[in-house]
Every structure is written in C-alpha cells, then in structure tokens.
C-alpha positions in Angstrom: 52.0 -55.9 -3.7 53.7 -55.4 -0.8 54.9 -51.7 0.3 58.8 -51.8 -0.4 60.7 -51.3 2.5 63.6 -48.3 2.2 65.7 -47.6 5.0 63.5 -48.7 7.6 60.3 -47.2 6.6 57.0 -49.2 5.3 54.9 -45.9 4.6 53.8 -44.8 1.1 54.6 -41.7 2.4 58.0 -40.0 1.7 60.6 -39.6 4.7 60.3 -35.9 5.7 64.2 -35.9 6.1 64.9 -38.0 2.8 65.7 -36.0 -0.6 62.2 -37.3 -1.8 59.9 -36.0 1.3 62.1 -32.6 0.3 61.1 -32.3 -3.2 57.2 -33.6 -2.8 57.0 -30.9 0.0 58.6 -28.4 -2.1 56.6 -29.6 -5.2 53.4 -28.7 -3.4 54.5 -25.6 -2.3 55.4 -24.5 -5.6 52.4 -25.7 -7.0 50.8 -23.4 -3.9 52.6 -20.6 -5.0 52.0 -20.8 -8.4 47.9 -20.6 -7.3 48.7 -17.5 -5.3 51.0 -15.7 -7.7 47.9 -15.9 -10.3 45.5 -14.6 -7.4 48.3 -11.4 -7.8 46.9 -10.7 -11.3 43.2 -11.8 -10.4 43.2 -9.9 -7.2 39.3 -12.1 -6.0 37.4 -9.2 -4.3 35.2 -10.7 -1.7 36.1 -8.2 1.5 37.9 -5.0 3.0 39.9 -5.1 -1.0 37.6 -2.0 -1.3 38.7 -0.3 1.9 42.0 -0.7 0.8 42.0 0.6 -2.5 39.7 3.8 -1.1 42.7 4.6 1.2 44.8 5.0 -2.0 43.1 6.6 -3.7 42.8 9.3 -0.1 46.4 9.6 0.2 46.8 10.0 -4.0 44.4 12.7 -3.7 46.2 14.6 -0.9 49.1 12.8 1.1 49.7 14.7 3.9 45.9 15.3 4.5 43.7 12.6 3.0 41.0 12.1 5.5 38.4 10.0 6.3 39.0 7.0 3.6 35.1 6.1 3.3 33.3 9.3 4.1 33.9 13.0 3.6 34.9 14.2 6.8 38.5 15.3 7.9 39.6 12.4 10.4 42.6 10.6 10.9 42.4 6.9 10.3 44.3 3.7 11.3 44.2 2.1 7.4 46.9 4.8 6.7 50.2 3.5 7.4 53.5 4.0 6.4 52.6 0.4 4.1 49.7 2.7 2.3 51.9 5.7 2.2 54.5 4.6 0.1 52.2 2.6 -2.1 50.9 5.9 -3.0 53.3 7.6 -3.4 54.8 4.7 -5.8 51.5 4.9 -7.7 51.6 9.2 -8.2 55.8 8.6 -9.3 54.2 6.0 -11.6 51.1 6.9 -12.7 49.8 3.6 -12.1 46.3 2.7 -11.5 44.9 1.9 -7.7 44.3 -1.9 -9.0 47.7 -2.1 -10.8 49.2 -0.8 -7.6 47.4 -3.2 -5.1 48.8 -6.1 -7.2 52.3 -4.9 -6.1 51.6 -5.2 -2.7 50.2 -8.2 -3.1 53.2 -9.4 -4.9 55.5 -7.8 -2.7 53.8 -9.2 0.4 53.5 -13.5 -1.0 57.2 -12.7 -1.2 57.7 -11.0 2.1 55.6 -13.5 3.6 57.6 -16.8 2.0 60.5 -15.1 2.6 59.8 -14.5 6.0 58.6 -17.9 7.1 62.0 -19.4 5.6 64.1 -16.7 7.4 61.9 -17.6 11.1 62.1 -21.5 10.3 66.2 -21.7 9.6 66.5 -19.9 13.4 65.3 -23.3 14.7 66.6 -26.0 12.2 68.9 -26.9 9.3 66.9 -29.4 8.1 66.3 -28.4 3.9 62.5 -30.0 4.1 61.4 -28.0 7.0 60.9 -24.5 5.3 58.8 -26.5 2.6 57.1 -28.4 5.4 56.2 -25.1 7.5 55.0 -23.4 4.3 52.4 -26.2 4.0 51.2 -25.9 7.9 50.8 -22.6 7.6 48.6 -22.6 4.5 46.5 -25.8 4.9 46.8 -26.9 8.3 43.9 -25.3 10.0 40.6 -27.4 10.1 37.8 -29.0 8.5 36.0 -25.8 8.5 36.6 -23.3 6.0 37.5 -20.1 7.5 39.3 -16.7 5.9 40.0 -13.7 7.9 42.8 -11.5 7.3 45.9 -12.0 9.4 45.7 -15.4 9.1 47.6 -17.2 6.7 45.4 -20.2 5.5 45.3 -20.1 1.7 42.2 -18.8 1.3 42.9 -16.1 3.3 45.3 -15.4 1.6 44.3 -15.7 -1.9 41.6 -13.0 -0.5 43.7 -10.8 1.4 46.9 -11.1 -0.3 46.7 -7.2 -1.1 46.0 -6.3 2.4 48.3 -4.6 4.7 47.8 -7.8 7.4 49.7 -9.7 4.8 52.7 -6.8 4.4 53.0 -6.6 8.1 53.0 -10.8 8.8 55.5 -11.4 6.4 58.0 -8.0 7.8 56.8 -9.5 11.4 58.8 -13.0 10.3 61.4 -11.1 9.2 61.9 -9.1 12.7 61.1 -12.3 14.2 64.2 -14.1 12.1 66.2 -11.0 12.9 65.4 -10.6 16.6 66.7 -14.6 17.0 69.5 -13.7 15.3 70.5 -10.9 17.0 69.6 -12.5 20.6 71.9 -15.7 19.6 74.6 -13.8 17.9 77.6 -15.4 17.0 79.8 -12.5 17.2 79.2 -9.0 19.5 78.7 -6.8 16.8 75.9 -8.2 15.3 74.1 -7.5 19.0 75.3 -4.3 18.7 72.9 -1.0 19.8 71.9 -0.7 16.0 71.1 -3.7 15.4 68.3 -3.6 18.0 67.3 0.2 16.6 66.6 -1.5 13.4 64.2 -3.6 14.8 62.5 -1.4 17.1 61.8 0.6 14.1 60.4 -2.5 12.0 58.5 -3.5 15.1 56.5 -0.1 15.2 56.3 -0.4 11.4 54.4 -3.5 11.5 52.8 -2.1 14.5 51.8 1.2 12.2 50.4 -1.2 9.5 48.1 -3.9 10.7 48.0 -3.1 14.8 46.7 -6.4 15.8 49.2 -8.3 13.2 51.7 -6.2 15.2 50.7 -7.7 18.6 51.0 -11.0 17.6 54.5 -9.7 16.5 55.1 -8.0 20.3 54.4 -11.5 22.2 56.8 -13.3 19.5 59.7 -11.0 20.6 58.6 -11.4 24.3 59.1 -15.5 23.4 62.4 -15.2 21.9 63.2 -12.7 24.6 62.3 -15.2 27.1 62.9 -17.6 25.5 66.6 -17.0 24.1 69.7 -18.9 25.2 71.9 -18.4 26.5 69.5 -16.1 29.2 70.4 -12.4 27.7 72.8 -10.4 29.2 72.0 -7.4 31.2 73.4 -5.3 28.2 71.0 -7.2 25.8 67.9 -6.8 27.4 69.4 -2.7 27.8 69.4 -2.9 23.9 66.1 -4.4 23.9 64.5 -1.7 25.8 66.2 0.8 23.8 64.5 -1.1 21.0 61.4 -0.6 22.3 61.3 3.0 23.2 62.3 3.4 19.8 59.1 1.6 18.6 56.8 4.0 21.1 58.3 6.8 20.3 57.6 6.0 16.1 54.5 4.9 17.0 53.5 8.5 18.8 55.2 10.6 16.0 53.1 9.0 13.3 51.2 11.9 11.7 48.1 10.6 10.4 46.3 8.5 13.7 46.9 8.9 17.4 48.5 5.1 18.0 47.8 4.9 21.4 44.4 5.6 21.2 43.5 2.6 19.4 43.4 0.0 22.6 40.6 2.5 23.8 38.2 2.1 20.5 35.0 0.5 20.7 32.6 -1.1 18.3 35.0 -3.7 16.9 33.6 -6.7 19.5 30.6 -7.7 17.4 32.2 -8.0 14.5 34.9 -10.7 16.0 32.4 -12.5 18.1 32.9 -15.3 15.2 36.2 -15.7 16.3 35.7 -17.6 19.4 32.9 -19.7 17.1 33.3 -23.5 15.9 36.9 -23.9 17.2 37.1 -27.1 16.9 36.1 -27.6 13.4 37.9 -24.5 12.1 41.1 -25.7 13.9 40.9 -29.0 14.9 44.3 -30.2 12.4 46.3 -27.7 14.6 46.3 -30.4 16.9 49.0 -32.0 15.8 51.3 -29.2 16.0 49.7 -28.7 19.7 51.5 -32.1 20.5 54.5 -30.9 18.5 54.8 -28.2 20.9 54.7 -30.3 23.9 57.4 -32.1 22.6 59.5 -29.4 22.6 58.4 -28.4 26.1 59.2 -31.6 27.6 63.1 -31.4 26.4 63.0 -27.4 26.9 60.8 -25.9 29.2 61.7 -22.0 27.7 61.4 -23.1 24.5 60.5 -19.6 22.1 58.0 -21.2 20.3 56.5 -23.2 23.5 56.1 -19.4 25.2 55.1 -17.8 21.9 52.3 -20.2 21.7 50.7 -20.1 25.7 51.1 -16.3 25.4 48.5 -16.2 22.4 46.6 -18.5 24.2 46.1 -16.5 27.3 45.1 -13.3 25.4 43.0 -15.4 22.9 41.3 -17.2 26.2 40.7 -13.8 28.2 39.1 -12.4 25.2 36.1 -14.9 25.3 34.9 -14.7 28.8 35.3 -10.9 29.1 33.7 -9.8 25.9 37.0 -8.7 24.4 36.1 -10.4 21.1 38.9 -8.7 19.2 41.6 -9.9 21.1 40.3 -13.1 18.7 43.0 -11.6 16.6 45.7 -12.7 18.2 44.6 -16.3 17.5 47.7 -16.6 14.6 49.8 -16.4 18.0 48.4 -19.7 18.6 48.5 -21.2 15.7 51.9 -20.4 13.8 53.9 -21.4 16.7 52.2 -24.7 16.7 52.4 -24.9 12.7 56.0 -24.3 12.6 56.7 -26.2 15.8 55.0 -29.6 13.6 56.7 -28.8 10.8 60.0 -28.6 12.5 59.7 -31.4 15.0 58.6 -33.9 12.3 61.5 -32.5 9.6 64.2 -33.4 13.0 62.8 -36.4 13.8 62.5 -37.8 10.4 66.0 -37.0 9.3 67.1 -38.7 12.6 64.9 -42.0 12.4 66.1 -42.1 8.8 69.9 -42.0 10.1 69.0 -44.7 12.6 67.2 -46.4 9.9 64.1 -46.4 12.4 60.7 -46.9 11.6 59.1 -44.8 14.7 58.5 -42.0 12.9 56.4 -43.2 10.1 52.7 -43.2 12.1 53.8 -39.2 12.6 54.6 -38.5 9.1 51.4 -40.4 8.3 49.6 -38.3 10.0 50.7 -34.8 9.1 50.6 -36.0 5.5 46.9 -37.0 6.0 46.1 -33.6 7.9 47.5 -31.6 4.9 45.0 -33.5 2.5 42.1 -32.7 4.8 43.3 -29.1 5.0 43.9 -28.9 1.5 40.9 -30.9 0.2 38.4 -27.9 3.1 40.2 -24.8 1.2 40.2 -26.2 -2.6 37.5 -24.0 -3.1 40.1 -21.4 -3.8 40.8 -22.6 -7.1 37.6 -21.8 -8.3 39.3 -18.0 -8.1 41.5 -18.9 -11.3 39.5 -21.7 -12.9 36.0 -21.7 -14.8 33.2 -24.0 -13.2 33.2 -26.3 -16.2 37.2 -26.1 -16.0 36.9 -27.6 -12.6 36.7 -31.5 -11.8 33.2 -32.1 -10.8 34.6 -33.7 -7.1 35.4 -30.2 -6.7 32.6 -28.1 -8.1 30.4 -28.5 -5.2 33.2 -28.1 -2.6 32.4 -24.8 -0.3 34.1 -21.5 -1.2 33.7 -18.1 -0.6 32.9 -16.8 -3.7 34.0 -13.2 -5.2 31.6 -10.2 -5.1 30.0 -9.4 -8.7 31.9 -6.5 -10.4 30.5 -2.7 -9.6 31.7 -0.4 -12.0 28.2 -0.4 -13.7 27.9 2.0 -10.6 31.5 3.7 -10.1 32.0 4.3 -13.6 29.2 7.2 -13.4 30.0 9.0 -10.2 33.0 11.0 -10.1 35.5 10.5 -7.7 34.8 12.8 -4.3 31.0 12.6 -4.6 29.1 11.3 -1.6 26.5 8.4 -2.5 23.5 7.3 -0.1 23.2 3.4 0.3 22.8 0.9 2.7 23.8 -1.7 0.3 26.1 -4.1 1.9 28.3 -4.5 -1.2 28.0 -0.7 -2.5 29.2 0.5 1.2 32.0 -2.0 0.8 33.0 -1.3 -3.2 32.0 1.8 -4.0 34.8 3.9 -2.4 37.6 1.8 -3.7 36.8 4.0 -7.2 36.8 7.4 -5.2 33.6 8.0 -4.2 32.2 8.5 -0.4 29.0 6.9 1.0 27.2 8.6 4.1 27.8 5.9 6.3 31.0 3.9 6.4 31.1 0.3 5.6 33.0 -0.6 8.8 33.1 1.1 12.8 35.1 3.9 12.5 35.8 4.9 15.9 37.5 8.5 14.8 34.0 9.8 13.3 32.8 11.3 15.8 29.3 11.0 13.9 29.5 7.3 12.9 26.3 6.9 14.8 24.3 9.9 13.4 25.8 8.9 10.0 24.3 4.9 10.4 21.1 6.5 11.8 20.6 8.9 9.0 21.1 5.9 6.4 18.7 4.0 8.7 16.3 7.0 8.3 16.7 7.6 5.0 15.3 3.6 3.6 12.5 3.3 6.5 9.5 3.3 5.1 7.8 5.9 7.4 10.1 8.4 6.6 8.3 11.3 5.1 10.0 13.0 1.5 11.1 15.5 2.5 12.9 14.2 4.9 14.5 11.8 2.7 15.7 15.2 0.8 17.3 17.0 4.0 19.0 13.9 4.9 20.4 13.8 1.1 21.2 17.5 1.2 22.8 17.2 4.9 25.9 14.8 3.4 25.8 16.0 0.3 24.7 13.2 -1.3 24.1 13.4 -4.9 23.9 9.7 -5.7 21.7 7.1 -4.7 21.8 2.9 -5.4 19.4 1.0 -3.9 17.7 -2.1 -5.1 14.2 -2.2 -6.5 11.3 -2.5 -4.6 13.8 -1.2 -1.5 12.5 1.8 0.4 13.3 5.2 -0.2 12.3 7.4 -2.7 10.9 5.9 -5.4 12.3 5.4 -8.9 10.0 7.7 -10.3 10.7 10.6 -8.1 11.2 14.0 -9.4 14.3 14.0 -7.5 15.9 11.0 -8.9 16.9 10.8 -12.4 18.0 6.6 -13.2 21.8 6.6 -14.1 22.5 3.2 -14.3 21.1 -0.5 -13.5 23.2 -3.6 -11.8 22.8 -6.9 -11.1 20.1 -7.7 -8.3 18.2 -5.5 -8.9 20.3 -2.9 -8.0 20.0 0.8 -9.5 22.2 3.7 -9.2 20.3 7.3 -9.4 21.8 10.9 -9.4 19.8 12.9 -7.4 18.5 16.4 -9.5 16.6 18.3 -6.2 19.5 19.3 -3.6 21.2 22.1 -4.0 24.6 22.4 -5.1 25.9 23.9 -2.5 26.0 20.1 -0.8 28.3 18.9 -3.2 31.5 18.0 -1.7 33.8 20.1 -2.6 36.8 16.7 -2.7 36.3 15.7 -5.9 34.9 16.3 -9.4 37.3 14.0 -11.4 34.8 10.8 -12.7 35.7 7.5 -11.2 37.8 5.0 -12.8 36.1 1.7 -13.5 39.6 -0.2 -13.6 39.9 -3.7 -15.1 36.8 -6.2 -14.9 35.8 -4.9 -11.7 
C-alpha cells in the first residue's frame, strides 16, 4: 500500500512541527524518563558513585573540617562543594542514610537537568516539539560506540552518573545559560538590571564550585551568548557582565574547603582522559547531523550563540590532543550540546514551516534524525538491563553491550567500622569501600592535594610485591594505620594463614577481607570507631 500523503509529506515519519511528530517525540522522552526516574531508586554503581558517597559521609562526620574523602589525612579536596555541602547537611537534619541521600540528588539533578534543557531550548524557538526533540539529541544522539563518562549527558551516562555532582552542575549550567539569554535579550531594563547579573555570577561560580570542568563548558556558553547576543550589548551590559564575573572569582577564592585557582595547575589527570580523544568517529559519528545543523545557522547568522558556543569547544577540545592536555577532553559536551540542540531546533523550524507551505523538502531531514535516534538508542539499550532481569529482556537485546554494575561489597564494609584505614590494591575495593566510611592507604583516584599520593601508591605497590620481606609488610601496615586487609586469593601479600591476619569475611572473586591482629594500636586512626553501614543491596 502506498504511503498516504498528508499535507505534503510521503514519510512514515511524523512532521517534527505537526501535533503528531510532538506527541511521538514527547512519548519517547517520557518513556526515557520513566527509565531514568527508576535508575533514581536503583542508583547502578559502576564508577566514582563510591567517591561520592565517601565525601558524604566526610562532611557528616565533620562539616567544617572533613578531610581527605578517601584517605586519612587532613587535605582539602575539590569533591567538596557547596552541591555536597548541603546534601549533608540535608542528610544530618534528616537522618537519612548516604544512599537515601544520593537518590535525592539524583532526583533533584534529572529534574534540574530536563528543566534546564527546556529553559535553554525556549531562548531559541517557540516551536512545542523542539524541547522533546532536543531531550532526545541530547540523550541518544552520540554514536555507534557506546561511551559513558560523567558530564556528558548520553543516557547511559546518565543512568550511571545521575547522582553525581557533573549532573547537578549541567542541569544549574542550563539554567544560567537560559537566564543569561534572557537577561542579555531583555524585554524590559529591569530585568538587565545589576542584580540580575549578581545572581548569575553567583550560580556561575556555583557550578564552577561543583564539577570545575562542567563549569568551563558553562564559561565558554556565556562567552557565546555574550558574543553572540543581539542586539550587540550595550556598554552598560557588558559593565554588568564583568561585575558578574568578579563576583564569580571572588566566590570561587572565598570557598573554604579547596584553593579554586589552584586546580588548572594539578597534574596527574592526563592519563586518565587520554580515552577521550580515542574512536571519535564511532563514539560521535550521529553528531553529524547537528554539525550540519549548525552550519545552517551560520550561513543565515554568522554570531549565532550556538554556532560560537560550538567552535569555542572545539578549539579547547582540539588543543588538548596535540599538546598532551588530555583533560581539556572534558570540554567535549561544548561540542556536542550546541550541535544537539542546534539539530533539534533547526529541524523543529523547518518542519513547522515546510508543513505551513505544505512542502515536502524537509522530509529526507526528518528521515534522517529519526533514523540517527534509533541507531543511538538501539548502541545505549544496554541501559535497561540496569532495571530489567536478563530473562526479562528480549533476547535481540540480551547480547547488546553494556557496562555492567559492579557486584555489591558490603560483605566487606559491613565489618569495618567507619574511620578505619584498609590496605588493598583492589580496583573495586579502592573504588567502594570508602563510600561506607572506611579509608584505604592509597586513594582510588590522583589526588593532587596529598602531598603523599605517590609514597601512598608506592607503599600499596610495596606492600603486594612478592619480594617484599614480612616484616615489611607489617611496618607498611603499621605506618597508615591499617588494620584491614582484602585481597584476593592466591594475590601476594601476606598470606592467609599469617599470625597477623585473622579472616573476617570472604567475597565474590575470590576476594577476602582480613583484620589484621599484629600492629599496634596506637596506628588506629583516631576518625572513626562507629561500624560501617552496609546500606540497601549494595
């Protein structure tokens, strides 16, 4: 049978300014939201969840002075922001368990985030099926190559990082974003006005305070609506501007528990990005349609925001490369959200307008997009196996490549007491461990305010090579204060059998947890002596 023709169209597909292309769009976001509201109450561990909950439970245990959130040692740290600070303190008014708290921010930041995408998108068009429609570039249009790495939005990224600050401070960087247009194109004096651009100076260095390189991305968007606004800003604008940010430095030097401006100065965080700037093509290859999107918009306005948004990202993200600056890969969602939102917008416009002109030019392009959101949904629907059972699943998917969740380790935490230092170089323990209160000897990620870091990862090093002589082993242990051990079986170190171990408890993997009954007392830590909580089915 033949396609029916309606309104000048021949494409199954539904007319991205019609009613129907609204409600489909908005159907599949719900239908995306309703996936992400239950990773809120299932909370998938498989990352820095553990780093997160460990600097909770640091600031519950002292808020003005928490410390180091993954070793015992008194140093400031950039995971404590004024996010973390007030989820804390909502968790000691409440009483309510790290995990219970966590959810919250995740909840609060799917909402923040939605919130703020729709806020950002209405700045640029009217169109009802564009919010929808940018929802679904964000989440699925990325590549053919599953990738998840938090501060980026793809869905399962998010369904893993939902409880992360990076997702807090992108939503609240929408909402500047929104706000900063707004104030730039105001249709009235007073809402430029000098407080107006306070207000945002403030939630800049708040974003800024919470997930630093989420925050840059947020600094070159207001230089692209700066640049980008129109009319061109007045002189007394761009005063307000600059009062807005000397606001945001001047936070952003006051805040008490890290030294801000030290941060572009830290080392040790190139390695770990490196993968950044690998398989770009396959990991973002559906972006390319909101590439040409964007040159649409060039070619009718040559300071478009999002057009300048986008090229600024791009020259960061391409300097990083060649000079070895492998973190400035995190600016990479200042590449691709302009180009996301610029598709989503462009192709919501054009349709409504073909469809007034009852025009059938736009039908290849909403083909197109339509197709790319299958092939980005059909690379991430791995996340589902998050909510559903294997044998729940349909068997097309149950081969499809995921990143599955860590195994639970409160067979471990639910034995050492919170404040007690454990030795492991278990790639999972390092990572899991101090989200129940306990400390390991080395922390799980660079930590470029331990002024030991090194000696720590050397001691850990030291402490599982085989040539290492006992009593070594038992100065090193005595050194941290280290009264727990988990290794795996057959794993140097001192053996199971040791007079100096005593077997507390056994894990999956072999993995084995043992207190240690030969260093003296003196070496506990003095932080803790409260047992761990082993919360939910961790």
């Amino acid at each position: 049978m033949a396609p029916r023709v309606t309104s000048g169209f021949t494409t199954g597909f539904p007319r991205p300014g019609s009613d129907a292309g609204r409600r489909v769009a908005g159907g599949a976001v719900l239908l995306l939201a309703a996936l992400l509201l239950l990773m809120v109450v299932r909370l998938p561990w498989a990352g820095d969840l553990g780093v997160h909950a460990a600097v909770l439970e640091r600031l519950r245990t002292d808020l003005s002075h928490p410390g180091n959130p993954l070793v015992d040692a008194h140093t400031p740290s950039p995971y404590y922001s004024p996010w973390t600070v007030l989820l804390a303190v909502v968790a000691e008014a409440t009483g309510a368990r790290t995990f219970s708290v966590l959810r919250l921010a995740a909840l609060v930041g799917l909402v923040l985030l939605v919130t703020g995408v729709r806020a950002f998108v209405v700045t640029f068009t009217r169109r009802a099926a564009a919010v929808p429609l940018a929802l679904l570039c964000v989440l699925l249009l990325h590549g053919v190559r599953l990738f998840a790495w938090s501060g980026f939005p793809g869905l399962t990224s998010l369904c893993l990082s939902l409880a992360y600050p990076s997702t807090f401070a992108l939503g609240l960087a929408f909402h500047f974003l929104a706000l900063l247009r707004r104030a730039l194109g105001g249709r009235a004096e007073a809402a430029r006005g000098l407080p107006v651009f306070l207000a945002l100076g403030a939630l800049l260095a708040c974003v800024l305070l919470s997930h630093q390189f989420t925050g840059a991305v947020a600094v070159l968007g207001a230089a692209a609506m700066l640049l980008g606004a129109r009319p061109w800003p007045a002189r007394a604008v761009w005063a307000r501007a600059g009062a807005a940010g000397a606001l945001a430095l001047v936070v952003l030097a006051l805040w008490p528990y890290y030294p801000f401006f030290s941060l572009p100065g830290a080392g040790g965080l190139e390695d770990i990005h490196r993968p950044l700037y690998d398989h770009l093509a396959a990991k973002f290859c559906l972006v390319g349609l909101g590439v040409m999107a964007l040159g649409v918009r060039w070619w009718r306005d040559r300071r478009d925001p999002l057009v300048i948004f986008f090229l600024l990202g791009l020259a960061v993200f391409a300097a990083g490369g060649p000079s070895g600056h492998y973190s400035w890969g995190r600016i990479l969602p200042a590449v691709l959200l302009p180009a996301q939102l610029a598709l989503a917008i462009e192709v919501t416009d054009a349709g409504a307008d073909a469809f007034a002109r009852r025009s059938r030019a736009v039908a290849p392009a909403v083909a197109a997009v339509a197709l790319a959101l299958l092939a980005g949904a059909w690379t991430q629907a791995g996340a589902l196996t998050y909510v559903l059972r294997d044998a729940a699943l349909p068997p097309v998917l149950r081969d499809v490549h995921r990143i599955a969740p860590w195994p639970s380790f409160t067979w471990a935490a639910r034995h050492v007491p919170k404040g007690a230092t454990v030795m492991t170089d278990d790639y999972l323990a390092l990572r899991m461990l101090p989200a129940y209160g306990p400390y390991t000897v080395a922390p799980a990620y660079p930590d470029f305010f331990l002024p030991d870091e090194r000696r720590r990862r050397e001691a850990t090093r030291r402490y599982f090579d085989p040539a290492t002589a006992r009593a070594e082993r038992l100065g090193i242990l005595k050194e941290y204060g280290a009264r727990w051990v988990v290794q795996r079986t057959g794993r140097s170190g001192l053996p199971k059998d040791d007079p100096a171990l005593r077997e507390a408890a056994r894990g999956p993997g072999g993995l084995a947890l043992f207190e240690v009954a030969e260093v003296g007392r003196g070496a506990v830590s003095a932080r803790g002596a409260a047992p761990a909580t082993a919360e939910g089915a961790r």
